[in-house]
PDB file of N, CA, C and O in Angstrom:
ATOM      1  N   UNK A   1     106.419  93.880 102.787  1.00  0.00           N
ATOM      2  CA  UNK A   1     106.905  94.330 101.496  1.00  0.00           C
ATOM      3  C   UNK A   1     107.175  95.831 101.524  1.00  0.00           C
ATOM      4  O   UNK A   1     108.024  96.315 100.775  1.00  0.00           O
ATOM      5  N   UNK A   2     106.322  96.733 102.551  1.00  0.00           N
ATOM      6  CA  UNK A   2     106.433  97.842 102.386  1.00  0.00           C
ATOM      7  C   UNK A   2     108.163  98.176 102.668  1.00  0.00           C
ATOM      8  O   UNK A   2     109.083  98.701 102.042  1.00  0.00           O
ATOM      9  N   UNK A   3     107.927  97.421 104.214  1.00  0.00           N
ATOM     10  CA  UNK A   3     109.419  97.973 104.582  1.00  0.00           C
ATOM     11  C   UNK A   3     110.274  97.351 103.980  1.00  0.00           C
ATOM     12  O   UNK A   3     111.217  97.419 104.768  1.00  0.00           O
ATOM     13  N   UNK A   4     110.787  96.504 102.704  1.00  0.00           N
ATOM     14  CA  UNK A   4     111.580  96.259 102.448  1.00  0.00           C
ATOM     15  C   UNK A   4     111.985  97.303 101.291  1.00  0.00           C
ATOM     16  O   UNK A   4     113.122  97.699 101.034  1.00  0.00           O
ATOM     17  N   UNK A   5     110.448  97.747 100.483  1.00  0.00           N
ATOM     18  CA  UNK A   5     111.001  99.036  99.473  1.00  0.00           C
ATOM     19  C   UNK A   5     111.307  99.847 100.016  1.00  0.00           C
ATOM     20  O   UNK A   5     112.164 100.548  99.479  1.00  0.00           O
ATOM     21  N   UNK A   6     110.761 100.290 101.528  1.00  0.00           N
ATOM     22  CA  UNK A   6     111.791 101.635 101.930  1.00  0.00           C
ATOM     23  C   UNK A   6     112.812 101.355 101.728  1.00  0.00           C
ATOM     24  O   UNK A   6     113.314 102.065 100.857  1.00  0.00           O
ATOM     25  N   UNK A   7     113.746 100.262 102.304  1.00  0.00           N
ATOM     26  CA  UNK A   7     114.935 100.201 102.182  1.00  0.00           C
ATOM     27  C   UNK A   7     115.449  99.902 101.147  1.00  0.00           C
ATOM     28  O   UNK A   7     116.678  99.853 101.206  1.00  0.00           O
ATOM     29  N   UNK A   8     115.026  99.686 100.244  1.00  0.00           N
ATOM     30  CA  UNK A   8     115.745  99.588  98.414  1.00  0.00           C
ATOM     31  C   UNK A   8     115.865 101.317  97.934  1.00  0.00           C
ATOM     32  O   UNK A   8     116.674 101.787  97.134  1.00  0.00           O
ATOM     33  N   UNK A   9     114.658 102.144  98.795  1.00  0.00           N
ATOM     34  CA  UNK A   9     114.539 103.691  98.504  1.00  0.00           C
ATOM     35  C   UNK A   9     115.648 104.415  99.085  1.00  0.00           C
ATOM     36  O   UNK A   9     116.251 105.292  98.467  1.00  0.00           O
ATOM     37  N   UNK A  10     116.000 103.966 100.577  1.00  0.00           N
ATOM     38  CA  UNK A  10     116.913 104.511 101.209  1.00  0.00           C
ATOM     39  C   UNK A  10     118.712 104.181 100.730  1.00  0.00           C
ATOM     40  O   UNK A  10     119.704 104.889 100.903  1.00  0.00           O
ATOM     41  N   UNK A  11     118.601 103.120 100.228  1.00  0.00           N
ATOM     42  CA  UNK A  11     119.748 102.450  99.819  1.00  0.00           C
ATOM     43  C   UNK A  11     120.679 103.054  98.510  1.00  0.00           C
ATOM     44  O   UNK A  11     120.606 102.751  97.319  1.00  0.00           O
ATOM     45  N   UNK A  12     121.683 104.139  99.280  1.00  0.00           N
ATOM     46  CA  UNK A  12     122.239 104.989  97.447  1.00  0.00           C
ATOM     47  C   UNK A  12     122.623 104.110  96.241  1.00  0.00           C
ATOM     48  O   UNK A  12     122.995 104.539  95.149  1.00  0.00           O
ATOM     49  N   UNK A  13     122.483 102.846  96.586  1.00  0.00           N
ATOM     50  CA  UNK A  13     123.514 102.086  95.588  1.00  0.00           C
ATOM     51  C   UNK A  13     121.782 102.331  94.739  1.00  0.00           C
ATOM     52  O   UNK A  13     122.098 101.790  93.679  1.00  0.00           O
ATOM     53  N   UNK A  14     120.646 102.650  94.568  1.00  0.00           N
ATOM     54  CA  UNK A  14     119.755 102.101  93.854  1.00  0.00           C
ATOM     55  C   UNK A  14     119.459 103.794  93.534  1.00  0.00           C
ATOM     56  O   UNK A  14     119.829 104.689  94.293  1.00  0.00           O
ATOM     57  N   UNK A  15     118.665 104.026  92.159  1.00  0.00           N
ATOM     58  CA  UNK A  15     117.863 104.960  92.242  1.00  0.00           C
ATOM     59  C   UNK A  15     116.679 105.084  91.168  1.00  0.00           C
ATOM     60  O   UNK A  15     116.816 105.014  89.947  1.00  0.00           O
ATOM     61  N   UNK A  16     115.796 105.231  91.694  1.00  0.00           N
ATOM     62  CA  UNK A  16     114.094 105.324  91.223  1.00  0.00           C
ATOM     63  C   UNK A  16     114.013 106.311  90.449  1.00  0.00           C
ATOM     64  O   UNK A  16     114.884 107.153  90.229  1.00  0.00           O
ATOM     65  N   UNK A  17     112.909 106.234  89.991  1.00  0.00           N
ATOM     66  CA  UNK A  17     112.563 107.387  89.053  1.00  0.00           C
ATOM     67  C   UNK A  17     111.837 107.378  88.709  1.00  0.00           C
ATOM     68  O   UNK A  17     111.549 106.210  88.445  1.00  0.00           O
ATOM     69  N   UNK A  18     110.571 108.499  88.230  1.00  0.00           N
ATOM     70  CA  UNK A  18     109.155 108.355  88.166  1.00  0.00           C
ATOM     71  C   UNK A  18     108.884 109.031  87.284  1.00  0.00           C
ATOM     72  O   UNK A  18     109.151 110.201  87.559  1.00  0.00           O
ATOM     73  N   UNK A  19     108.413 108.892  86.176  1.00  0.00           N
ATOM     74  CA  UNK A  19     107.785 109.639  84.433  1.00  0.00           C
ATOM     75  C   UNK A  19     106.758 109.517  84.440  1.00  0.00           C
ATOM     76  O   UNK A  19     106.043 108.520  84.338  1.00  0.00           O
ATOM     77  N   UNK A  20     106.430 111.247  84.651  1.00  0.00           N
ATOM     78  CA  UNK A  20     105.334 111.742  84.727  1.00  0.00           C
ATOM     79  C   UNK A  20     105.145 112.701  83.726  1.00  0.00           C
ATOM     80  O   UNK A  20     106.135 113.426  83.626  1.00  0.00           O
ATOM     81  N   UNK A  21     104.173 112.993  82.891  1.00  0.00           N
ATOM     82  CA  UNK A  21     103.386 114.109  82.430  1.00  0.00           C
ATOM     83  C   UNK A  21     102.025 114.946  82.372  1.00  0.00           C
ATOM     84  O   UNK A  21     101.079 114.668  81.635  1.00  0.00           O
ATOM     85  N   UNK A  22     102.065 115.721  83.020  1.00  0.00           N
ATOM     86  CA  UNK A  22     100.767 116.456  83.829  1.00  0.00           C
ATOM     87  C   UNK A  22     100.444 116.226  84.837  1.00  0.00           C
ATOM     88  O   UNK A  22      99.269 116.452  85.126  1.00  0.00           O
ATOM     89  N   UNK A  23     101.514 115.572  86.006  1.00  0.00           N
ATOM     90  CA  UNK A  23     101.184 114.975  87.216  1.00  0.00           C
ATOM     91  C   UNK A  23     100.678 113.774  87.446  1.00  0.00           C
ATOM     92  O   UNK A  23     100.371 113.193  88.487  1.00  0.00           O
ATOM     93  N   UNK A  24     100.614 113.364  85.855  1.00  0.00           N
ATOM     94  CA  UNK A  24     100.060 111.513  85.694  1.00  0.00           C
ATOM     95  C   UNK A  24     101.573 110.647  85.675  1.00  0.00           C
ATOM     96  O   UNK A  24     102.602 110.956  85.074  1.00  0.00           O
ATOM     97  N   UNK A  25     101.207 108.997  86.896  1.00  0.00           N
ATOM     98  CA  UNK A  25     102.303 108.774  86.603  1.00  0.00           C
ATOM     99  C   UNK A  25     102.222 107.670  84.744  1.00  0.00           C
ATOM    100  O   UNK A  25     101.416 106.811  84.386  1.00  0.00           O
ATOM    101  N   UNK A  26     102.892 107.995  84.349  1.00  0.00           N
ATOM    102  CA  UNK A  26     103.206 107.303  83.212  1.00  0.00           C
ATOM    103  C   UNK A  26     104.292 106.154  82.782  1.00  0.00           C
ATOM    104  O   UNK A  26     104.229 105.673  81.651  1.00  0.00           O
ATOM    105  N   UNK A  27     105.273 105.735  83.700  1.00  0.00           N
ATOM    106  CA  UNK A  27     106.043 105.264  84.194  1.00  0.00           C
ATOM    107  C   UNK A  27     107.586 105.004  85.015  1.00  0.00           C
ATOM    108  O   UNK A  27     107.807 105.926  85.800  1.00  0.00           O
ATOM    109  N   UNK A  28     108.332 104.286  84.998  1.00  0.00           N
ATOM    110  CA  UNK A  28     109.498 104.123  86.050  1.00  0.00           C
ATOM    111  C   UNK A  28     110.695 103.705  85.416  1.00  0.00           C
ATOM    112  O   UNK A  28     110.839 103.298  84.263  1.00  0.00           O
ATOM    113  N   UNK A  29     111.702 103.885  86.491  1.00  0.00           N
ATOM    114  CA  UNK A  29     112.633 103.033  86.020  1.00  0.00           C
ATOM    115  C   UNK A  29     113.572 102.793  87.657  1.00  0.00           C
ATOM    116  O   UNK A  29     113.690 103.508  88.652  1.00  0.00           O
ATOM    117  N   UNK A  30     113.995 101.712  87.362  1.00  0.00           N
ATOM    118  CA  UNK A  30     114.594 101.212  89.033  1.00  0.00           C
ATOM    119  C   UNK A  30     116.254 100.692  88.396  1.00  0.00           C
ATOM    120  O   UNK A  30     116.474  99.812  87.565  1.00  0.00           O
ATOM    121  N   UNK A  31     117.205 101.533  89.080  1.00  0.00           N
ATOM    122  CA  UNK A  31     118.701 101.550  88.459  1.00  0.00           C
ATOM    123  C   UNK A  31     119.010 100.914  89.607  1.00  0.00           C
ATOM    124  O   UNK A  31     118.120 100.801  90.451  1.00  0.00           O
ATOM    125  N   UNK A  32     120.231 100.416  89.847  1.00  0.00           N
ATOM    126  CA  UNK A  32     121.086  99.805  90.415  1.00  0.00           C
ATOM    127  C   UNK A  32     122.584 100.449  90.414  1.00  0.00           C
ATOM    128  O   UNK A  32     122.722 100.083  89.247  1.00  0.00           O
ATOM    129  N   UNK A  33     123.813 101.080  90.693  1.00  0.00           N
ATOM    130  CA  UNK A  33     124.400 101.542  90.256  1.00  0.00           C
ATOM    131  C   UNK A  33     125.317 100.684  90.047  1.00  0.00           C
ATOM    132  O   UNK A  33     126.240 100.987  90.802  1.00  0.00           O
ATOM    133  N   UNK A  34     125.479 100.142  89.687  1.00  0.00           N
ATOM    134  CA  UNK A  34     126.514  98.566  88.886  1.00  0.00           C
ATOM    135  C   UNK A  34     126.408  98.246  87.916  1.00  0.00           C
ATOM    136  O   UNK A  34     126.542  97.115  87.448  1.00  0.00           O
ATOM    137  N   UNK A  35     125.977  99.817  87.130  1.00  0.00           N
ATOM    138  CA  UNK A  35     126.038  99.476  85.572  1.00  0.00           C
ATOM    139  C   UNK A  35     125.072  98.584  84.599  1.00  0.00           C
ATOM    140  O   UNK A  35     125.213  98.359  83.396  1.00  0.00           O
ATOM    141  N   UNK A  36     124.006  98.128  85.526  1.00  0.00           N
ATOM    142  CA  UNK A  36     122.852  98.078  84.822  1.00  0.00           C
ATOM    143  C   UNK A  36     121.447  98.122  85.365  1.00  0.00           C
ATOM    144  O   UNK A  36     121.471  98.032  86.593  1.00  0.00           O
ATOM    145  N   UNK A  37     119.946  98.255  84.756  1.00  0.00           N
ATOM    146  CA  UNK A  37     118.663  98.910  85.415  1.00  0.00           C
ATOM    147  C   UNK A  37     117.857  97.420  85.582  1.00  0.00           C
ATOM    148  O   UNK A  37     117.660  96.407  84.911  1.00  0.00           O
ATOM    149  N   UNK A  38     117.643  97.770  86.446  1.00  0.00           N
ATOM    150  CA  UNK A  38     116.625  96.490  86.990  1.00  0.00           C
ATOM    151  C   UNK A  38     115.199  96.438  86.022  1.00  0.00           C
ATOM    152  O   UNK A  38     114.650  95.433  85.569  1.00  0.00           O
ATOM    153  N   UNK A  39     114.767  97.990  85.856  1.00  0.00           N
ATOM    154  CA  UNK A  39     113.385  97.512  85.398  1.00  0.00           C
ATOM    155  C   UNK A  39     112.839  99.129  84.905  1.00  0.00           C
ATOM    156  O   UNK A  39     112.644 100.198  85.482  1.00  0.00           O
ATOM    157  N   UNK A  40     112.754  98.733  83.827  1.00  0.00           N
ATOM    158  CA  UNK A  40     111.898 100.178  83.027  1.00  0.00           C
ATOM    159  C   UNK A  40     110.610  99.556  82.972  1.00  0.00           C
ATOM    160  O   UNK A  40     110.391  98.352  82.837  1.00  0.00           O
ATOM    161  N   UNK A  41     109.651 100.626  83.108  1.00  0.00           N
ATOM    162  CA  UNK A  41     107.871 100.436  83.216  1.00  0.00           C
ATOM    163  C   UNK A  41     107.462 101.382  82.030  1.00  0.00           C
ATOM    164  O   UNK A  41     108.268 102.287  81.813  1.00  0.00           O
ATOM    165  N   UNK A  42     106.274 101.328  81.171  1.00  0.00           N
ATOM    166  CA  UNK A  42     105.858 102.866  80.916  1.00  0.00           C
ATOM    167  C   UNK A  42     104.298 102.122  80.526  1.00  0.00           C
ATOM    168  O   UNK A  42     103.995 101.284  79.677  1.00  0.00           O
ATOM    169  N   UNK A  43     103.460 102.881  81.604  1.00  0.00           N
ATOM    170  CA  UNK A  43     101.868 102.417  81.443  1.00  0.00           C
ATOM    171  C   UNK A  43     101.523 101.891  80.143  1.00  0.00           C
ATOM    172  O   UNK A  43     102.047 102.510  79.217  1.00  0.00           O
ATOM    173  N   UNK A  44     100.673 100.772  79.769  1.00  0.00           N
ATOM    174  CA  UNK A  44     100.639 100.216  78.521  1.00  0.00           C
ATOM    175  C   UNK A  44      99.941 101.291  77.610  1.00  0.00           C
ATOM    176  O   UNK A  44     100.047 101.267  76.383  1.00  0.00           O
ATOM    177  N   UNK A  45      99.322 102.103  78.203  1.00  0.00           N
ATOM    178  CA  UNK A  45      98.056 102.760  76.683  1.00  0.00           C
ATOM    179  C   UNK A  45      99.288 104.682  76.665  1.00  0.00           C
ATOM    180  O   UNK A  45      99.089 105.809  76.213  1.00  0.00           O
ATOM    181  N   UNK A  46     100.312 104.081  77.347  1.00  0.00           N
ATOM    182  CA  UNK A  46     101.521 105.657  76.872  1.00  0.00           C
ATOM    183  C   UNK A  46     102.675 104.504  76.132  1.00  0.00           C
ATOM    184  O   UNK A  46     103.812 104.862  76.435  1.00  0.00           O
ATOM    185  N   UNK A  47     102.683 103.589  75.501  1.00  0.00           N
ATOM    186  CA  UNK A  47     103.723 102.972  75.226  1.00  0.00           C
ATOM    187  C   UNK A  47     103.900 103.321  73.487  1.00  0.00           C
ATOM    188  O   UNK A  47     102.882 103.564  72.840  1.00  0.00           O
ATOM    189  N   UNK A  48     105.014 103.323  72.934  1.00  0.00           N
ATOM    190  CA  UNK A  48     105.144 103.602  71.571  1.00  0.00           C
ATOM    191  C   UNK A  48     104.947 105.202  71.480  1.00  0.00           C
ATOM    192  O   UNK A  48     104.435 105.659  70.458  1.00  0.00           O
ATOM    193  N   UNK A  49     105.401 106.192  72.681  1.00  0.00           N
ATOM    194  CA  UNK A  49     105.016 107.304  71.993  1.00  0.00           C
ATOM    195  C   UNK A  49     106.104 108.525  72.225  1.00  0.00           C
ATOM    196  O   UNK A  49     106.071 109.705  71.877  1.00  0.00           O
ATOM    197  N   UNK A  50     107.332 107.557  73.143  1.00  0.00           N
ATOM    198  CA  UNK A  50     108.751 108.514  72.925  1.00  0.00           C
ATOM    199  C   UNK A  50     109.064 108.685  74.514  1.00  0.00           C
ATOM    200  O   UNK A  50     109.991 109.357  74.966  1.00  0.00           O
ATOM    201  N   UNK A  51     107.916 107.794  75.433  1.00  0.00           N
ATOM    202  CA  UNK A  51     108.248 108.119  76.993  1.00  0.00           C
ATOM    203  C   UNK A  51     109.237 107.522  77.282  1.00  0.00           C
ATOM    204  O   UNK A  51     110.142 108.228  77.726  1.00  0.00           O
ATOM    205  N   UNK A  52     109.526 105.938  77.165  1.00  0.00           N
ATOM    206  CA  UNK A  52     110.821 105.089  77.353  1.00  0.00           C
ATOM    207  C   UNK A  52     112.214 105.403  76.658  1.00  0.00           C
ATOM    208  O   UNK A  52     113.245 104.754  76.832  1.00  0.00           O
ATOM    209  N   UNK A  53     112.026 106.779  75.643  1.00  0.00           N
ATOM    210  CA  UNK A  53     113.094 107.048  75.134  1.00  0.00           C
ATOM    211  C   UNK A  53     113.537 108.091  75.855  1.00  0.00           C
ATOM    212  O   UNK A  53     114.684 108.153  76.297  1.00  0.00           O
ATOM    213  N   UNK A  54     112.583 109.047  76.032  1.00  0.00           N
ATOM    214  CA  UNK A  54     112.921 110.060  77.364  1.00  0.00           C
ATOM    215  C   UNK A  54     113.389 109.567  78.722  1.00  0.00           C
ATOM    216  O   UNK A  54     113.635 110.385  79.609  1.00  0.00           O
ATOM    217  N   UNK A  55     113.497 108.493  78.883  1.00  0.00           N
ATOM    218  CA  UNK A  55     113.684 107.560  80.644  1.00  0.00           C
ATOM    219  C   UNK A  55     114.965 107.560  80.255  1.00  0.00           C
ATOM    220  O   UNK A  55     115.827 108.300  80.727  1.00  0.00           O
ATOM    221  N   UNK A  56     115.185 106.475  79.111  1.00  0.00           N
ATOM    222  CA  UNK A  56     116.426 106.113  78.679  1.00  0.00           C
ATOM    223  C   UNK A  56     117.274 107.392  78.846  1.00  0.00           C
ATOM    224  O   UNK A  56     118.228 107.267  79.615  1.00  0.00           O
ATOM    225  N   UNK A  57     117.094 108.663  78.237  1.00  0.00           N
ATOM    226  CA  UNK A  57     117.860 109.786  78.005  1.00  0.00           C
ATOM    227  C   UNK A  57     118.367 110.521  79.851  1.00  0.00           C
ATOM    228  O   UNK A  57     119.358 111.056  80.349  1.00  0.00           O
ATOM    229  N   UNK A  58     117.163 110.158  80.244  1.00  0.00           N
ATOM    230  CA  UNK A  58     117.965 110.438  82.206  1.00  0.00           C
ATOM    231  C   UNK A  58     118.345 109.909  82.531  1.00  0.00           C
ATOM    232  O   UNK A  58     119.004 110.261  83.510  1.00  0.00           O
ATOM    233  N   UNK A  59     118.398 108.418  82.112  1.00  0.00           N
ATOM    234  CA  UNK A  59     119.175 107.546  82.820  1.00  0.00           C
ATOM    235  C   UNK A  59     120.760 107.472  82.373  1.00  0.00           C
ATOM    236  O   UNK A  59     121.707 107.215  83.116  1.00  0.00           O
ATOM    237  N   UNK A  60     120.801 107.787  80.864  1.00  0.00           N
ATOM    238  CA  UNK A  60     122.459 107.571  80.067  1.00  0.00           C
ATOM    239  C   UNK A  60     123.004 108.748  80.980  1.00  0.00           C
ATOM    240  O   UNK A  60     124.186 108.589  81.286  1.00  0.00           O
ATOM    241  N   UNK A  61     122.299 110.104  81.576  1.00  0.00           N
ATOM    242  CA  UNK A  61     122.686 111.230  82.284  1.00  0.00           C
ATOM    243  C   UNK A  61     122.993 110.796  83.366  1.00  0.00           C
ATOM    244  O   UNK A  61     124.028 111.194  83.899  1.00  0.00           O
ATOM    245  N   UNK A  62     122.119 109.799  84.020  1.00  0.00           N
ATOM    246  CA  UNK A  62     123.102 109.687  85.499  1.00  0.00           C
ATOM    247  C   UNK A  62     124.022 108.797  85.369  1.00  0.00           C
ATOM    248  O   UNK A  62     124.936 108.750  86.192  1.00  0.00           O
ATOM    249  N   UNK A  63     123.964 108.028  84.440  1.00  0.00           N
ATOM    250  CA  UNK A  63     125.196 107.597  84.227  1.00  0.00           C
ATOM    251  C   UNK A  63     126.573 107.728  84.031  1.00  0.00           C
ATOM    252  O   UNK A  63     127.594 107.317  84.582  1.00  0.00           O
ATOM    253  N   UNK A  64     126.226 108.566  82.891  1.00  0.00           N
ATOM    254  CA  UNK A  64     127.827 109.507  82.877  1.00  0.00           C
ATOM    255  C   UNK A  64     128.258 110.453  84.117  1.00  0.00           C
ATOM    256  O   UNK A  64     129.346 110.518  84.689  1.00  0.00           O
ATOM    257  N   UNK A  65     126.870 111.277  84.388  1.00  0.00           N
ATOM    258  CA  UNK A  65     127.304 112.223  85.862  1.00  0.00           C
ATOM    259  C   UNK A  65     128.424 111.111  86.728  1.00  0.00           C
ATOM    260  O   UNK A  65     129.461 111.692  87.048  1.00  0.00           O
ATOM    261  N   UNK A  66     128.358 109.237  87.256  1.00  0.00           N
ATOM    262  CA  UNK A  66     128.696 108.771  88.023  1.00  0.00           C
ATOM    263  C   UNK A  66     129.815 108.124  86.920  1.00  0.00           C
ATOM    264  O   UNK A  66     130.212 107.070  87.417  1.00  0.00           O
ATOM    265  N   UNK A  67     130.267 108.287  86.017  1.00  0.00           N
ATOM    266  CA  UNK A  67     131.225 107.907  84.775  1.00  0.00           C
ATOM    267  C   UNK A  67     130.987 106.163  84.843  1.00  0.00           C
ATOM    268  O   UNK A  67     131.757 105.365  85.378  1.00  0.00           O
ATOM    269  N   UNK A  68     129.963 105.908  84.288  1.00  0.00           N
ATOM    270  CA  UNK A  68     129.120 104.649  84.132  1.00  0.00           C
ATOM    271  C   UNK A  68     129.030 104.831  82.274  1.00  0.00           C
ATOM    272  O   UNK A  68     128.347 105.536  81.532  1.00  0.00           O
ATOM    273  N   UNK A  69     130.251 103.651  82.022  1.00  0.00           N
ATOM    274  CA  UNK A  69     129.629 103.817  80.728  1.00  0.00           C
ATOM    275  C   UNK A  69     128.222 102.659  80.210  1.00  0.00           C
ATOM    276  O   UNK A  69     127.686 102.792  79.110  1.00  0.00           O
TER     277      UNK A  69
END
């Protein structure tokens, strides 16, 4: 399993992302670049408090950066 996430890591068509505050991770998000995200995370006891809206907000950014509407 390990080596297969390297290669989902190494692979540009995909990109990760890790939400953190204070060096805690707090959660993820795993994009695909084909116009839609495989999988947003945000630890259950940080949920409801504006982190998944902040994910959302980097992600609509790399989107447009790659003109992904």
């Amino acid at each position: 399993m390990k080596e297969v996430f390297k290669s989902l890591v190494n692979n540009e068509s995909f990109i990760f992302l890790l939400l953190e505050d204070n060096e805690e991770a707090l959660g993820y998000a795993w994009i695909e670049i084909r116009e839609y995200i495989h999988e947003i995370s945000i630890v259950e006891t940080k949920r409801n408090k504006g982190y998944g809206s902040s994910l959302m907000e980097c992600i609509y950014e790399i989107a447009n950066d790659r003109g992904i509407d």
